[in-house]
C-alpha positions in Angstrom: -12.9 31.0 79.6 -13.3 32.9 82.9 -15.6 31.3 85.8 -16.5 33.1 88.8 -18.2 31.6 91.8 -19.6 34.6 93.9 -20.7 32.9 96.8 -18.6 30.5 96.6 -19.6 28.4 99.7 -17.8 25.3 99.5 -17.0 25.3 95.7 -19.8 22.5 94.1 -19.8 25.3 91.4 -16.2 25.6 90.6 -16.7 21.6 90.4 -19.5 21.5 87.7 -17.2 24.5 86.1 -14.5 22.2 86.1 -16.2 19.8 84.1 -17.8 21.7 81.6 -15.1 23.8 80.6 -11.7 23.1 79.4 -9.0 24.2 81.7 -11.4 27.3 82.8 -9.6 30.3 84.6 -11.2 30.0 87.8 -12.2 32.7 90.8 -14.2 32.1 94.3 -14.9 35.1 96.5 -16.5 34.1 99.6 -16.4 36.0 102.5 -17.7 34.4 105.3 -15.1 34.3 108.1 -15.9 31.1 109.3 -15.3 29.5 105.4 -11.7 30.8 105.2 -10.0 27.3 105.7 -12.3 25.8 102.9 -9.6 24.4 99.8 -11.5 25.4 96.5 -8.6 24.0 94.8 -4.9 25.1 93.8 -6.5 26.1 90.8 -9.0 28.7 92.0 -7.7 32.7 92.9 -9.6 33.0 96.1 -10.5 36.0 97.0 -12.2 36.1 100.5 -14.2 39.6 99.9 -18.3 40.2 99.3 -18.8 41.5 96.0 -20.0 44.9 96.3 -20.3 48.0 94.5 -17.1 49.9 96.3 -14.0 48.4 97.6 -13.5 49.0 101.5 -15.6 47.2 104.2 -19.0 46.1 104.6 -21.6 44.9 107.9 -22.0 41.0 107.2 -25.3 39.8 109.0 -25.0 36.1 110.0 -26.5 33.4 111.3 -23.9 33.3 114.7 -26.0 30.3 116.1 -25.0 28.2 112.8 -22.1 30.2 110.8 -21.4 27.6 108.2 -25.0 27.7 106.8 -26.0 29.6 104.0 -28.0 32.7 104.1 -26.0 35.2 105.7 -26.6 38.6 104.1 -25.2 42.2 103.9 -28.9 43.4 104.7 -30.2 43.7 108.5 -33.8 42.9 107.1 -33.3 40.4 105.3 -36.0 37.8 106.7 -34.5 34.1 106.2 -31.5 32.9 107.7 -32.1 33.6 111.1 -29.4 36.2 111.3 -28.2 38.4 113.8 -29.3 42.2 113.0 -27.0 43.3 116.3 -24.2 42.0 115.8 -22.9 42.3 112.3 -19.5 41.2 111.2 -17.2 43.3 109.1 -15.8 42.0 106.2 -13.6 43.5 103.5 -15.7 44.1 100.2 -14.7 44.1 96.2 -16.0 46.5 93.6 -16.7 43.4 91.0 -17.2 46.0 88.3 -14.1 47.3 88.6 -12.7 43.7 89.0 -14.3 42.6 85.7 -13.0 45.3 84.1 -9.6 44.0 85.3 -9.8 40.4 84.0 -8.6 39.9 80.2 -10.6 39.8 77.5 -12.5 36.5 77.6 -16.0 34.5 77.8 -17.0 35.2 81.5 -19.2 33.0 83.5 -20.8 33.8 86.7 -22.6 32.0 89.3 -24.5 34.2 91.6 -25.8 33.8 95.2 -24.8 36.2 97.2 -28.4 37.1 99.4 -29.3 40.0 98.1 -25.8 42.1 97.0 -27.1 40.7 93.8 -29.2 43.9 93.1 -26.6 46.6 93.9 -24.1 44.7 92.3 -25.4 44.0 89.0 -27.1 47.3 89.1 -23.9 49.0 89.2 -22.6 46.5 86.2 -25.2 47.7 84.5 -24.2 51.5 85.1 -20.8 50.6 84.7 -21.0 48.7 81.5 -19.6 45.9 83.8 -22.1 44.1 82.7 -21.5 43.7 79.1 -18.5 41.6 79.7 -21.0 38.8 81.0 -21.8 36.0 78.9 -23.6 34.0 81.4 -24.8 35.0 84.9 -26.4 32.0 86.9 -27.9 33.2 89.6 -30.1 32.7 93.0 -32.5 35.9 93.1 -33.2 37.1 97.3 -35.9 39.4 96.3 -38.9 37.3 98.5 -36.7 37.4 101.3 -35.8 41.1 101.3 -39.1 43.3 101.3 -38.1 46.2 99.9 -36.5 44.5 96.9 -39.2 43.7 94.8 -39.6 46.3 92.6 -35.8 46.4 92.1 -36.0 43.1 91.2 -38.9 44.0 88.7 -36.8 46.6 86.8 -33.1 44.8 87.3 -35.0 42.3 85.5 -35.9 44.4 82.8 -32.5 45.8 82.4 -31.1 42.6 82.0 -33.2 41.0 79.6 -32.3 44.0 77.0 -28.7 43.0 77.1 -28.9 40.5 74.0 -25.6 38.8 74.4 -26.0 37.7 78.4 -27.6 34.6 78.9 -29.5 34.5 82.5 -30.1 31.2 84.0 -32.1 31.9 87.1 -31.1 29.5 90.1 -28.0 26.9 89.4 -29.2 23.7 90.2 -28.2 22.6 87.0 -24.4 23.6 88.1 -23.9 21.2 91.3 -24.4 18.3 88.7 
């Protein structure tokens, strides 16, 4: 059993994955510069990119006041988080399709909250195929704080729900317990 934190923050996820599954294979990738000394674990592969939809670099928009909040986004408009659309962070970026395709053959699990990558990223799994290697995607949708997103999220939704064997579990509060 495979569990990726995308997002990772400071790992409550990778805990809850911990104890649910046994001895899970476990992968953060958070890239937040100012979370690179957080310990997920000697058990986690960290990988301290964004999840994207190409592998090279990426503008990160943050929140330079407060860096260690959450909220900091790959989108200048999005409207939450108080970031700064002037001064935008690079960061090296993953193609998680390609990335998935990678991992062995095995029940994936996937928590999601990556402020709005979400819809280029899954919609590239689902243009991939990516996507049919998911067997559970928790995830935190950013389409009411990113204008433009809204009919995305209308038809990613759509998408999704035809994909009978993923199981969508929209928010993961249920995985910090």
């Amino acid at each position: 059993m495979i569990f990726i934190d995308c997002g990772a923050y400071k790992g409550k996820a990778l805990n809850w994955a911990r104890l649910k599954f046994d001895n899970p294979k476990l992968y953060a990738f958070e890239c937040n510069p100012h979370l690179s000394k957080v310990d997920y674990g000697s058990d986690v592969t960290v990988i301290r990119k964004a999840i994207w939809i190409t592998d090279g670099n990426l503008r990160f928009y943050m929140n330079t006041r407060h860096p260690l909040i959450e909220g900091h986004s790959v989108y200048k408009d999005k409207t939450t988080g108080n970031i700064d659309k002037e001064h935008p962070v690079v960061v090296q970026c993953i193609d998680f399709s390609k990335f998935l395709f990678s991992l062995e053959k095995d029940e994936i699990v996937i928590k999601m909250n990556v402020e709005g990558a979400e819809y280029d990223v899954l919609e590239h799994c689902v243009n991939t195929g990516a996507i049919n290697l998911i067997n559970q995607l928790h995830i935190q949708w950013h389409y009411h704080k990113i204008p433009r997103m809204e009919d995305r999220h209308i038809k990613l939704q759509k998408n999704l729900k035809e994909i009978k064997t993923l199981k969508i579990f929209n928010g993961y509060g249920k995985l910090k317990s």
